[in-house]
C-alpha positions, -999 to +999 in steps of 0.1 A: -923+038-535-926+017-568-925-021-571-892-014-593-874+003-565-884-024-536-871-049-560-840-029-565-832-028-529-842-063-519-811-074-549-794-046-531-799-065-498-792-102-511-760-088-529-747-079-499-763-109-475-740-131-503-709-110-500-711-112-462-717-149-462-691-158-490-661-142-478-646-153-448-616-134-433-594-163-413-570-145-385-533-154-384-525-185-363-560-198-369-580-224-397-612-229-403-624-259-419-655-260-448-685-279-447-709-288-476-742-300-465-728-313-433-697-327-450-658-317-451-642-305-481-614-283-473-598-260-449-595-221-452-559-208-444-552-172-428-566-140-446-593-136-472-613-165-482-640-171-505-671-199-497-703-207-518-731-189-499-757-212-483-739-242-496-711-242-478-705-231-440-675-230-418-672-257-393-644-260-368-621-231-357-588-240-349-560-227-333-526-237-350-507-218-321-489-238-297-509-242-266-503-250-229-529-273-207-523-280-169-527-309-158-544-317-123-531-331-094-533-367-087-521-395-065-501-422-079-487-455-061-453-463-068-438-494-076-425-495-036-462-487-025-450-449-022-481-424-026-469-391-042-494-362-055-484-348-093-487-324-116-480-304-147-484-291-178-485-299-214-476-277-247-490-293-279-497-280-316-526-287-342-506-295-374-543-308-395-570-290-386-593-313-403-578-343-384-581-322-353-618-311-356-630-345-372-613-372-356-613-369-321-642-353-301-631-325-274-596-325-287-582-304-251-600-332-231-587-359-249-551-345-245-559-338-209-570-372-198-546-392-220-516-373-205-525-379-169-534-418-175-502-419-184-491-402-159-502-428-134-486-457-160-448-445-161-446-429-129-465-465-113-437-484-126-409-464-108-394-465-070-398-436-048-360-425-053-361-430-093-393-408-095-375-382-074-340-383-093-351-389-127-374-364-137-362-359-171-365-398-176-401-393-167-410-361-188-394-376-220-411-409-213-442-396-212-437-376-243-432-401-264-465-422-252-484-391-255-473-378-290-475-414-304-514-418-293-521-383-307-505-384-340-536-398-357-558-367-343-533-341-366-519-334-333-481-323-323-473-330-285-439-308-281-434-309-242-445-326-211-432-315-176-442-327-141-442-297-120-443-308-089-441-343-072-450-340-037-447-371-012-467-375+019-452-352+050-440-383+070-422-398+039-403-365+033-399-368+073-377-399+067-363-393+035-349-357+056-331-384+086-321-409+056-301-380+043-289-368+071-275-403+082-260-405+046-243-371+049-232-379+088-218-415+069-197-398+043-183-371+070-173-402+091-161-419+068-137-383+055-127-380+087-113-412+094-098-413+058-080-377+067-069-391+100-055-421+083-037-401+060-028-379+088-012-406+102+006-425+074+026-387+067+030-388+102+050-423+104+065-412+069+081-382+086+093-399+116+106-429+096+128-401+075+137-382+105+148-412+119+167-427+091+182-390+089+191-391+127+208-425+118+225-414+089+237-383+110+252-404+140+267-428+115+288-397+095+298-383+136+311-419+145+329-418+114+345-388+119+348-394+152+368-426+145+385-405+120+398-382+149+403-408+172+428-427+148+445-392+137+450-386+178+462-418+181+487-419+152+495-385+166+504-396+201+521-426+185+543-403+167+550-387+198+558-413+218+580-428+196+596-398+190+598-391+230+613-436+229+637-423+206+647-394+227+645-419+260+667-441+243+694-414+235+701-405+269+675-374+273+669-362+306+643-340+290+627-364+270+618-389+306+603-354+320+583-348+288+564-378+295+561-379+332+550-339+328+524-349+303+510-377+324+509-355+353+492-329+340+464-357+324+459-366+359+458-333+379+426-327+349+408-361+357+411-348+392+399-314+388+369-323+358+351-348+385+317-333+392+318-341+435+355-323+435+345-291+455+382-286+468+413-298+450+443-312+477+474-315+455+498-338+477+528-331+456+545-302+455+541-277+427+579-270+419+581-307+406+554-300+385+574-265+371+602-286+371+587-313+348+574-281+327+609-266+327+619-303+312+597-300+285+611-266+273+646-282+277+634-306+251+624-280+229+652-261+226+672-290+219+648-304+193+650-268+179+692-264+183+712-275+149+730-303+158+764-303+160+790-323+131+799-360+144+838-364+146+868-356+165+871-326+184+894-298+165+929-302+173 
């Protein structure tokens, strides 16, 4: 082989050593940053990029995906002296990747143990009920800490949750009878309000039923009184009428009422309750008689009466 042709394919071989080193092909979701001599000067977005060839080299790779880190388990004291084991998880976002790659060192770690000091911090300052209850409190809390101290590293902190807050077993124990008292409390205290209202409609129904009963026995004695005056204006009539007949020189009208008051007796007599046997200790044709008087009446109530005057000659 010639000196021309090893010098042709050592070009050959640089040519493509510099294409290979000068283009850089950047994924999607992902920057790189540049480096010049050791220094920063710019950052290579995703797909085909173009660098100067042992002057330049690429530094960091970054992810600009959103990204999930767990957080451990750890105790934390309460502000009642309550210890509880926590975790969970945090979702963040490189929005500079030069920030990211240059101004914090271990960016995940950093994330990591800044999340779970504060972790301890909010959830320290909270009673053992409000940490329980509140969770949402606490996850928004400790976003805004978090994103706040991680701003100046190019970094977007979307989310924090606490997955799990886990008290000790004797704790949980008590908080289980506390709650059960509670519950037992508020059935007790259901009960006793349904019974009361139970009762008040109770009185409310008697107290109509009553005034209704009044109301009732106050319209019968009225119409009893009603019948009671009729009757007697009745009999009034009659015995005036019966006076008037007495007073004209009727036979009839003296049996009439002796008839009548006989016959109110002989019913006294046989409506008693201890009257087994009845002994009548009259005889029964004054009693027809007295009847026969009555119709006597009648029929001379009942006759046209007869022109006042002499006699016909």
């Amino acid at each position: 082989m010639s000196g021309f042709s090893i010098f042709v394919l050592v070009v050959l071989v640089l040519a493509i050593l510099l294409v290979v080193m000068g283009v850089k092909s950047v994924p999607q979701g992902r920057e790189y940053t540049v480096e010049r001599f050791g220094r920063y000067t710019r950052t290579l977005k995703p797909g085909l990029n173009l660098i100067v060839p042992f002057v330049d080299r690429v530094g960091a790779k970054l992810s600009m995906m959103e990204t999930v880190l767990d957080v451990p388990q750890q105790d934390v004291i309460t502000r009642d002296n309550a210890l509880v084991t926590v975790d969970g998880v945090v979702f963040f976002q490189v929005l500079d990747a030069a920030r990211a790659a240059y101004e914090v060192s271990h960016l995940e770690n950093a994330i990591l143990n800044l999340t779970m000091t504060n972790v301890r911090t909010v959830m320290g300052s909270m009673d053992l009920d409000e940490l329980l209850s509140q969770r949402d409190k606490i996850n928004a809390q400790l976003l805004v800490v978090v994103d706040e101290a991680t701003t100046s590293w190019g970094v977007k902190v979307t989310r924090i949750e606490i997955k799990d807050i886990s008290p000790p077993r004797d704790l949980v124990d008590s908080m289980g009878r506390q709650m059960k008292a509670e519950r037992d409390k508020r059935a007790a205290v259901l009960e006793a309000e349904g019974l009361r209202q139970a009762a008040i409609l109770r009185a409310e129904g008697e107290k109509q039923a009553t005034i209704l009963a009044a109301e009732g026995r106050r319209e019968a004695a009225f119409r009893d009184a009603e019948a009671r005056e009729r009757e007697a204006e009745a009999e009034a009539r009659a015995t005036a009428a019966v006076s008037q007949a007495i007073a004209a020189g009727s036979l009839q009208a003296v049996n009439y009422f002796v008839a009548q008051r006989y016959i109110q007796a002989l019913e006294k007599l046989a409506s008693a309750p201890n009257q087994k046997v009845l002994m009548l200790p009259v005889e029964a044709a004054n009693v027809i008689g007295a009847i026969g008087g009555v119709a006597d009446l009648a029929r001379e109530a009942l006759a046209p009466s007869k022109p006042s005057g002499p006699p016909p000659a």
